[in-house]
Each structure stands twice: as structure tokens, then as C-alpha cells.
C-alpha positions as a Markdown table, in Angstrom:
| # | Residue | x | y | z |
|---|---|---|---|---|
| 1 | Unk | 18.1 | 17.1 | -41.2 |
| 2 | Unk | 18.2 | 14.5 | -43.7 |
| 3 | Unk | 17.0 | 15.2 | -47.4 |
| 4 | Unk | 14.7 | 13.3 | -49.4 |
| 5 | Unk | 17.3 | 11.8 | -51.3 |
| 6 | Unk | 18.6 | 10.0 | -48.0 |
| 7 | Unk | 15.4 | 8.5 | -47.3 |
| 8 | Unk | 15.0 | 7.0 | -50.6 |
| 9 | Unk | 18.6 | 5.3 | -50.3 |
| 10 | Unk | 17.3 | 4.0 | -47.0 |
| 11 | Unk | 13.9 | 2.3 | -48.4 |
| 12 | Unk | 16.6 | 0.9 | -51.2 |
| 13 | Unk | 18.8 | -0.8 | -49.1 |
| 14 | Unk | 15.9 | -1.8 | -46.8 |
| 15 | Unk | 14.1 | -3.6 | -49.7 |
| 16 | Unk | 17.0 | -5.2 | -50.2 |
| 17 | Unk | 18.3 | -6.4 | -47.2 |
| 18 | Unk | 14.9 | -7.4 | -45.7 |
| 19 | Unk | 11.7 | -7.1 | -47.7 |
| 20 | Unk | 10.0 | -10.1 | -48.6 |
| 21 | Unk | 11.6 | -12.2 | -45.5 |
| 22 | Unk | 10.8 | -12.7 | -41.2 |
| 23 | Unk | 12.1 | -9.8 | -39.3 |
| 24 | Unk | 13.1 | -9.7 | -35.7 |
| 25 | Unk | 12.6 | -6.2 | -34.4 |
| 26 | Unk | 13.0 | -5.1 | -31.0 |
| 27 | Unk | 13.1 | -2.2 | -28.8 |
| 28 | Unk | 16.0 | -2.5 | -26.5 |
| 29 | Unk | 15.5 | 1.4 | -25.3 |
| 30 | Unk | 11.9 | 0.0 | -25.0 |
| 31 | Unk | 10.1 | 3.4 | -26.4 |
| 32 | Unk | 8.8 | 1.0 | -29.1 |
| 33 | Unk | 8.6 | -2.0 | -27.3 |
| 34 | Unk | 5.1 | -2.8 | -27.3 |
| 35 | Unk | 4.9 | -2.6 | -31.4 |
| 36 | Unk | 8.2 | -4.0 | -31.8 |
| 37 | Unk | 6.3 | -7.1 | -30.1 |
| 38 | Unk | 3.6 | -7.6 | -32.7 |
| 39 | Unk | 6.2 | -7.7 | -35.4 |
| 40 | Unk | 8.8 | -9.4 | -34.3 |
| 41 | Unk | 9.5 | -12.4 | -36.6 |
| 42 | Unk | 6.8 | -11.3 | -39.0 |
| 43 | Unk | 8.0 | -10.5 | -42.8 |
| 44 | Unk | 8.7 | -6.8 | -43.9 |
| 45 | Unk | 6.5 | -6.9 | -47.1 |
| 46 | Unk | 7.6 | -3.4 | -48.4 |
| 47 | Unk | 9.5 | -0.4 | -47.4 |
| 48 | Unk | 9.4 | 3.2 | -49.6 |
| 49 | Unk | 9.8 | 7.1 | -48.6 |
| 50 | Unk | 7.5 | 9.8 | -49.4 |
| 51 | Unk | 9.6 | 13.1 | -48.7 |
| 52 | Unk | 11.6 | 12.8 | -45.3 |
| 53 | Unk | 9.6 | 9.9 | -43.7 |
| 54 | Unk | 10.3 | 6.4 | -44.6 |
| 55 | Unk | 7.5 | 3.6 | -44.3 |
| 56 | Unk | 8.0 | -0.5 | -43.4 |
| 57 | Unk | 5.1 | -2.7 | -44.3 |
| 58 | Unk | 4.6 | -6.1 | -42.4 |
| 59 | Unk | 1.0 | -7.5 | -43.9 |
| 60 | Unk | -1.9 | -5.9 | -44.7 |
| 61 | Unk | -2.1 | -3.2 | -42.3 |
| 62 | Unk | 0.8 | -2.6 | -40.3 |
| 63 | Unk | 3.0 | 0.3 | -41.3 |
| 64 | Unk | 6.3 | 0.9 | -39.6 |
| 65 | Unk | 6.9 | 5.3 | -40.3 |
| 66 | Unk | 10.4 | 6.5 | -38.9 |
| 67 | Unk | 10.8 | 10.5 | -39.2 |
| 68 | Unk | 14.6 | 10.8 | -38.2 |
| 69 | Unk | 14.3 | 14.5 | -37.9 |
| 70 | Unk | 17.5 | 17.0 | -36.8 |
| 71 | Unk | 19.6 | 13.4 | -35.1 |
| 72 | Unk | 17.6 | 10.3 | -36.2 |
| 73 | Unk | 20.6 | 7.5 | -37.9 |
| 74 | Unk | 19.9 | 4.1 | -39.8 |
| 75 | Unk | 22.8 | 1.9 | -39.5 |
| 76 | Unk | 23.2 | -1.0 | -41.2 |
| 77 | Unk | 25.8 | -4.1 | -40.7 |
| 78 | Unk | 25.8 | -7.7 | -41.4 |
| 79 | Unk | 25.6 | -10.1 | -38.9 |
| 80 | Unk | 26.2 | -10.7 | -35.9 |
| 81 | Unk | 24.5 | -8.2 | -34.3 |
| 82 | Unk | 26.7 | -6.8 | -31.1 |
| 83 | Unk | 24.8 | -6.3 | -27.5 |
| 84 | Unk | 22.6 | -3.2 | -27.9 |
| 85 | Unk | 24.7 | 0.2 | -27.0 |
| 86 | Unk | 22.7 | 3.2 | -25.6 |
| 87 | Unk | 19.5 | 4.6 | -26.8 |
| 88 | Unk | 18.5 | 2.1 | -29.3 |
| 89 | Unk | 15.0 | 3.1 | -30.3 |
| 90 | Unk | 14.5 | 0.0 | -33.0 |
| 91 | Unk | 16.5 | -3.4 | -34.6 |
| 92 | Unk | 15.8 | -5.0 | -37.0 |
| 93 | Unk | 17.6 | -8.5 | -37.9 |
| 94 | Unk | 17.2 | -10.0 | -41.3 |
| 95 | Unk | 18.6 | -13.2 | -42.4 |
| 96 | Unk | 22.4 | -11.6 | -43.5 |
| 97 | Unk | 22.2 | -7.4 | -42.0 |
| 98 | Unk | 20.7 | -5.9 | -38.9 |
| 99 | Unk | 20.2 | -2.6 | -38.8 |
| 100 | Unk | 19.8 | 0.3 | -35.8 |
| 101 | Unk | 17.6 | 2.9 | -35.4 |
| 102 | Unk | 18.8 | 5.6 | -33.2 |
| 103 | Unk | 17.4 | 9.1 | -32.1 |
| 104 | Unk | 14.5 | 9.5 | -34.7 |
| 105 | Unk | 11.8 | 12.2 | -34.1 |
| 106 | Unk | 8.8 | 9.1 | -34.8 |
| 107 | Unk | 9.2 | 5.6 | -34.9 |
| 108 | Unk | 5.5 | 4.4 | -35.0 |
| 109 | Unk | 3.6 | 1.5 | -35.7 |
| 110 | Unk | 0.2 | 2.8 | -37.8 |
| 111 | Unk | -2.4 | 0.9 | -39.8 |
| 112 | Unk | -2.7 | 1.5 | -43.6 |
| 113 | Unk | -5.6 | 4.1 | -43.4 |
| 114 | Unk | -3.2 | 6.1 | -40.7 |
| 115 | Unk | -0.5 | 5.6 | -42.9 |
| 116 | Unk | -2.6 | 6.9 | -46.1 |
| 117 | Unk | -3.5 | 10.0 | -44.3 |
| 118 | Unk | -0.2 | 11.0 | -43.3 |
| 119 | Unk | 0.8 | 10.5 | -46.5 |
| 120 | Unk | -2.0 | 13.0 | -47.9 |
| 121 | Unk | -0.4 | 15.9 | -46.1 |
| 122 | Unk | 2.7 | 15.8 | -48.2 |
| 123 | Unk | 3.6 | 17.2 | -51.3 |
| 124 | Unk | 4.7 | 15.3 | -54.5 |
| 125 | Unk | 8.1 | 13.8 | -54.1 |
| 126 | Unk | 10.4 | 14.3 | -56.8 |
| 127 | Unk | 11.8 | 10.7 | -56.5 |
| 128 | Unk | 8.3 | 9.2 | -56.4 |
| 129 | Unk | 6.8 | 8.0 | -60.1 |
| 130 | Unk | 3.4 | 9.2 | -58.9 |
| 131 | Unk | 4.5 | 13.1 | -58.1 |
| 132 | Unk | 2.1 | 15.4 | -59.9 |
| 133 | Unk | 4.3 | 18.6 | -60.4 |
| 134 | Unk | 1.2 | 20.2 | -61.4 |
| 135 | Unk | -0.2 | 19.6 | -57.5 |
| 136 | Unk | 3.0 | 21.8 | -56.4 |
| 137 | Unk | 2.8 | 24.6 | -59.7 |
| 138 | Unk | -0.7 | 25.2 | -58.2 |
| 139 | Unk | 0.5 | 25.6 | -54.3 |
| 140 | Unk | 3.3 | 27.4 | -55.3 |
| 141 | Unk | 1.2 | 29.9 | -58.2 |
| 142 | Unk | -1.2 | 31.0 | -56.2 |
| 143 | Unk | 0.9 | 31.8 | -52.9 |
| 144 | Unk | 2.1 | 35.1 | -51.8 |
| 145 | Unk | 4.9 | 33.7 | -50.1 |
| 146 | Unk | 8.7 | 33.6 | -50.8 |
| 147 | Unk | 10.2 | 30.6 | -52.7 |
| 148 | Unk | 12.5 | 30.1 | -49.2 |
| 149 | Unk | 9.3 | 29.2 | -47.5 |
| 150 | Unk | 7.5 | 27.2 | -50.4 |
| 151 | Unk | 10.5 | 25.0 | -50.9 |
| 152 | Unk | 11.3 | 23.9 | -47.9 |
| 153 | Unk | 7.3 | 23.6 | -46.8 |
| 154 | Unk | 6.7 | 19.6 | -46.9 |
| 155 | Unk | 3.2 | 20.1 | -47.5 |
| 156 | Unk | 4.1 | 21.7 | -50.7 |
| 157 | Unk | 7.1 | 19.8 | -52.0 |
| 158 | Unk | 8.2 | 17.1 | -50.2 |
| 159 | Unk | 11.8 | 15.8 | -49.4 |
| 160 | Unk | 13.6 | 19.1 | -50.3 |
| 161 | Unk | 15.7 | 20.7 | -47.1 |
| 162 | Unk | 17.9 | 23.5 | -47.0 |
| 163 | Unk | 21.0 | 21.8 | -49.2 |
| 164 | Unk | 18.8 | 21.4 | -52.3 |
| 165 | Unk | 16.2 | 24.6 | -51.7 |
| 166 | Unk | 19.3 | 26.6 | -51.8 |
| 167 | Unk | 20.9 | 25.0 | -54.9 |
| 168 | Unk | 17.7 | 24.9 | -56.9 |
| 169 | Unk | 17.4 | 28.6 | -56.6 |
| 170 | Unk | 20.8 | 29.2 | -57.6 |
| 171 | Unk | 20.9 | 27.4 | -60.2 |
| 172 | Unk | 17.9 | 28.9 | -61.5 |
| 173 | Unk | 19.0 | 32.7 | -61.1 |
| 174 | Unk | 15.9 | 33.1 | -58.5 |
| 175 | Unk | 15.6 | 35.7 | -55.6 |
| 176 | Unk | 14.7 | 33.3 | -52.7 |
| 177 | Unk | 12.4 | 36.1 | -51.4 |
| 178 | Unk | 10.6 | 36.3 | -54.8 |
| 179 | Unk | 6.9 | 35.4 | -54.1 |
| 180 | Unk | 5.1 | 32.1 | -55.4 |
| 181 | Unk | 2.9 | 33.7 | -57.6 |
| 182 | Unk | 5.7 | 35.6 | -59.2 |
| 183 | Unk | 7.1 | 32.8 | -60.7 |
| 184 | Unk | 6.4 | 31.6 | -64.4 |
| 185 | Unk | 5.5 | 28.2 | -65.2 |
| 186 | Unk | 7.9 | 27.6 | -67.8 |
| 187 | Unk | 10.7 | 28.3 | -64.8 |
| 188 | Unk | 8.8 | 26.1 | -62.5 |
| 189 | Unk | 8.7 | 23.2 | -64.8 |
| 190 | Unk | 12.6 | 23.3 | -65.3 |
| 191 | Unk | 12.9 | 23.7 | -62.0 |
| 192 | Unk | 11.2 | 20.5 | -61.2 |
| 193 | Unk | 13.1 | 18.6 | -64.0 |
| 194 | Unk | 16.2 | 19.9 | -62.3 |
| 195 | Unk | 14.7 | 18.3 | -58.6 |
| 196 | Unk | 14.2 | 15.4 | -60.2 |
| 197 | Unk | 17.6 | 15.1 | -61.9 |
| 198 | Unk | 19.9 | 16.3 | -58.9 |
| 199 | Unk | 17.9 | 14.0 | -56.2 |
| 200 | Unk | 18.1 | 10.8 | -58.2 |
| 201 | Unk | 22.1 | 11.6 | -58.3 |
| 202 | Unk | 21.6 | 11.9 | -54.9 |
| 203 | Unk | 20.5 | 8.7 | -54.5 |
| 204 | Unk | 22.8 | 7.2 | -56.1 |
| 205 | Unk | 25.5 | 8.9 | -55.2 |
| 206 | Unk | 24.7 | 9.1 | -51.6 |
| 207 | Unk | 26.2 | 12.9 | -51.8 |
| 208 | Unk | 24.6 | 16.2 | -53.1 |
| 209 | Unk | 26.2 | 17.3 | -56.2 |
| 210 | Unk | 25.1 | 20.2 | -58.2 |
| 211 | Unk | 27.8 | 22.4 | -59.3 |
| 212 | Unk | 28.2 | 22.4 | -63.6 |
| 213 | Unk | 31.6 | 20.8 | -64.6 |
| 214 | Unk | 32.0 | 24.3 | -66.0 |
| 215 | Unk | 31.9 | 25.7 | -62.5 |
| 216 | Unk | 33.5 | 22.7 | -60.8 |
| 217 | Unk | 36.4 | 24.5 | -58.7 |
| 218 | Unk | 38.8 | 21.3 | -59.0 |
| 219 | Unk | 39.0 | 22.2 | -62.5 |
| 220 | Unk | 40.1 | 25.4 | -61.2 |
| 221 | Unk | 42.7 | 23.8 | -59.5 |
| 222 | Unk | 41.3 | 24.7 | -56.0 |
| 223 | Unk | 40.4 | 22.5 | -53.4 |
| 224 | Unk | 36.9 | 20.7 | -53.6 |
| 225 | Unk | 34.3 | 20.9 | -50.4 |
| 226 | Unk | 35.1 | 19.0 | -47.4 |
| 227 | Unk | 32.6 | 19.1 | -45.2 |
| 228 | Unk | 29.7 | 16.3 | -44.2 |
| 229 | Unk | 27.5 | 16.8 | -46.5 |
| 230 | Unk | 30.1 | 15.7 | -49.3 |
| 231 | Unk | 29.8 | 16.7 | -53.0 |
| 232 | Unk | 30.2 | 19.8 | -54.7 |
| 233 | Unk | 27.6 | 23.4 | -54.2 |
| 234 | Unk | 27.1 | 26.5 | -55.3 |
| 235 | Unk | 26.2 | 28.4 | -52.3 |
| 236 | Unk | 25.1 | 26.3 | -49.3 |
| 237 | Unk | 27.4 | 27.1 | -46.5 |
| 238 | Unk | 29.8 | 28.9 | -48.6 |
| 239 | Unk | 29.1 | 32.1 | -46.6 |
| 240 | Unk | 31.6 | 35.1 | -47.8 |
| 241 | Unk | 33.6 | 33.1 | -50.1 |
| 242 | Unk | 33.6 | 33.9 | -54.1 |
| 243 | Unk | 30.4 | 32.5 | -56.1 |
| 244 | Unk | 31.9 | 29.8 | -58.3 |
| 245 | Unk | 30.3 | 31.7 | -61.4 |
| 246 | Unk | 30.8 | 35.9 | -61.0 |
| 247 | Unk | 33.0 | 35.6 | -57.5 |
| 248 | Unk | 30.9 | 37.8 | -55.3 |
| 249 | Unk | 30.7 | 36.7 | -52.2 |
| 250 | Unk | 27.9 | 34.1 | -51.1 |
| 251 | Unk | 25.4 | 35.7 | -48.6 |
| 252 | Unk | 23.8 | 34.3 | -45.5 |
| 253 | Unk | 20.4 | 34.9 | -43.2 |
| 254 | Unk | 18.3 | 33.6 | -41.2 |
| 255 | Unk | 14.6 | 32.3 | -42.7 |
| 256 | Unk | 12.0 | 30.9 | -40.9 |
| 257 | Unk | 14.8 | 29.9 | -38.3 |
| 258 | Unk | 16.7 | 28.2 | -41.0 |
| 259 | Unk | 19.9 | 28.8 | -42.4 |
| 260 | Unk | 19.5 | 30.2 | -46.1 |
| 261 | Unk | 22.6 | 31.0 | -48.9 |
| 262 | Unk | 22.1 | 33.0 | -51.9 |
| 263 | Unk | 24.6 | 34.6 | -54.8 |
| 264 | Unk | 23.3 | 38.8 | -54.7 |
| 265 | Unk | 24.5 | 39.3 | -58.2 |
| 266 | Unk | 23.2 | 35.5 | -59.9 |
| 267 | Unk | 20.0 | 36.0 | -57.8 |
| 268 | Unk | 19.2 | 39.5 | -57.9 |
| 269 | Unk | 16.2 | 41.1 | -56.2 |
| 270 | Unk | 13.0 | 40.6 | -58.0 |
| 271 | Unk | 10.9 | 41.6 | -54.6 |
């Protein structure tokens, strides 16, 4: 599933390409038809992310929210468009791009006040100006449950998946099963900072970066991670090969039906 970070490059490149100008959008797999019909040749007026959903605004009180879940894709290519392909939930055709929405777990048209209250079920955002880290230090304080489960809940903290949970707690020496309320603020607080940091690379980079240079293996003169995540980790998917910083090897399990990494020896049990 996509992280935050991914979202927040969409809204970026969707301001740019069509905010403030008419938009044709249609519904050519027609599961979106009937909304696609009451904006079609209206002009987008605003599009942002809060966590893993991403918001269009036409007017005053129409809100476009796309979750793209485990297969949803945003393409984008300048014009001309091409005869719609397959399952095409949503297009949308600006003045010089168009871009396709394929495969999303919600594609829904909502007013403001629906769109409001969605948006009050989510955590702070790292990438957002107006996340409170305080709002999350309280949820997280105050919990009995393991940092695994707090990251990754969006009601907590919202826009971080499995790539970043996993990286965050590395690089802060943590036991992912360590329980909320075991955790100190002054930890928490450079977590966040380090949220904050690594996702706004993220969106500029488009990849997920957050290995040290001093830990960087290409310094090492071995091979750099190729897989489709791009960039460089510490332990995501790096089951049973070295840590880059004490070489034990990387350990895998299943949480809450996700896939979670850790280092034993950098993260040692604190439970």
C-alpha cells in the first residue's frame, strides 16, 4: 500500500497540473459515473492528502477522496488522452495532462462536512503544517499496545505503512513490541522530527531513503537495493541478511497480518 509520502507527491503534481482550471472527468468503468457527471468541466479548486487518502475540491462543497488502498495507481501523461483501457475507475483531463485512476479502494464524491469528518478520524500527518505531535504523544502514552500496532494505526498517526514503521524503529533502537506507554517523550519527540525529515525526502525523492551515509552499503562497495520500493533501508525486507550496522541477521514476523522487520541485537527486547 502506498505511504503517505506517495499521496502528498500526488496532491503536488495534481495542484499543478489542474488546480485552479475546468476539468473533464469521467468514469469510463462507470463505477463513478454518476459523480463524474456533476463535475465534469467544472474547475478543481484544490487537491491535498491527509495520511493515505488524497482529496480534490471543485467549489464550495464538493470533495473528490481517492483511497488507493493494496492496487489503486494515479497515472499521469500529457495529452492526448488514448481510448480508455480496462477498468478505468476515473479521468481527469486538464488543459496540457490527463490522468487515470485505476483500482482504488474509494473514489467518492463527498460534501465538505463528509469530507471534515473523515478527516477527524485520522491522526496528525507528518507532512501536514497543522500536525499536532502532541495529539499522537497522548494516543501513543497512554496505550498499552506495541509500537508495531500504534504506528501503523491511521487513527493515531497517519500516512506511515510498513516501509517507514519499520525504519523509524530501527533507527531509533526500539523493540517494536515495546508498549506505548513505555516509551519516553524525549524519544517520541525525536522520533517525530525523524517522520517528518525522512517523509519530506520522500516526497521529493519519490523513494524511501533512510539508511545513514555511514551505513550506506555502496560505500561498502556492495550492491545497493533493487527492489520496487527504491532507495536504501535498514531492515524492511531484508529478511536473514546482515544488519547494515552490527551484521546480525534482520528478523521477520507476522503482526496484525502485516509483514514486520526488526534488527534483535539494535532493537533488543524491552517487553
Amino acid at each position: 500500500m502506498p505511504e503517505g509520502h506517495t499521496l502528498h507527491r500526488l496532491a503536488r503534481l495534481h495542484r499543478k497540473l489542474f488546480v485552479r482550471r475546468p476539468v473533464g472527468v469521467s468514469s469510463p468503468q462507470g463505477r463513478f459515473e454518476a459523480s463524474a457527471a456533476l463535475l465534469d468541466g467544472e474547475v478543481m479548486t484544490g487537491a491535498e492528502a491527509h495520511g493515505k487518502h488524497l482529496f480534490h475540491r471543485y467549489g464550495r462543497d464538493r470533495v473528490v477522496h481517492v483511497h488507493l488502498g493494496l492496487y489503486g495507481t494515479f497515472v499521469e501523461q500529457p495529452l492526448p488522452a488514448p481510448e480508455p483501457v480496462g477498468q478505468l475507475r476515473m479521468r481527469l483531463v486538464g488543459q496540457t495532462h490527463y490522468a487515470d485512476l485505476r483500482g482504488p479502494t474509494a473514489c467518492e464524491l463527498l460534501t465538505s462536512a463528509e469530507a471534515r469528518t473523515l478527516r477527524a478520524r485520522l491522526g496528525a500527518d507528518p507532512l501536514r503544517p497543522d500536525a499536532d505531535p502532541d495529539t499522537v504523544w497522548a494516543r501513543i502514552s497512554a496505550s498499552r499496545s506495541p509500537l508495531a500496532t500504534l504506528l501503523m494505526d491511521q487513527k493515531v498517526l497517519a500516512g506511515v505503512g510498513n516501509v517507514y514503521r519499520a525504519e523509524v524503529l530501527f533507527r531509533h533502537g526500539l523493540d517494536p513490541q515495546l508498549p506505548g506507554r513505555s516509551l519516553d517523550r524525549e524519544t517520541w519527540d525525536a522520533m517525530w522530527a525523524d517522520l517528518v525529515a525522512l517523509m519530506r525526502d520522500g516526497v521529493r525523492t519519490g523513494r524511501i531513503d533512510t539508511v545513514r551515509p555511514e551505513h550506506d552499503p555502496r560505500r561498502r562497495g556492495r550492491a545497493g537495493r533493487k527492489d520496487r520500493h527504491g532507495g536504501e533501508v535498514y531492515v524492511y525486507r531484508r529478511t536473514g541478511m546482515e544488519c547494515l550496522v552490527c551484521g546480525t541477521p534482520v528478523r521477520h514476523a507476522e503482526h496484525q497480518n502485516r509483514n514486520l522487520f526488526w534488527c534483535p541485537a539494535c532493537q533488543p527486547s524491552r517487553v
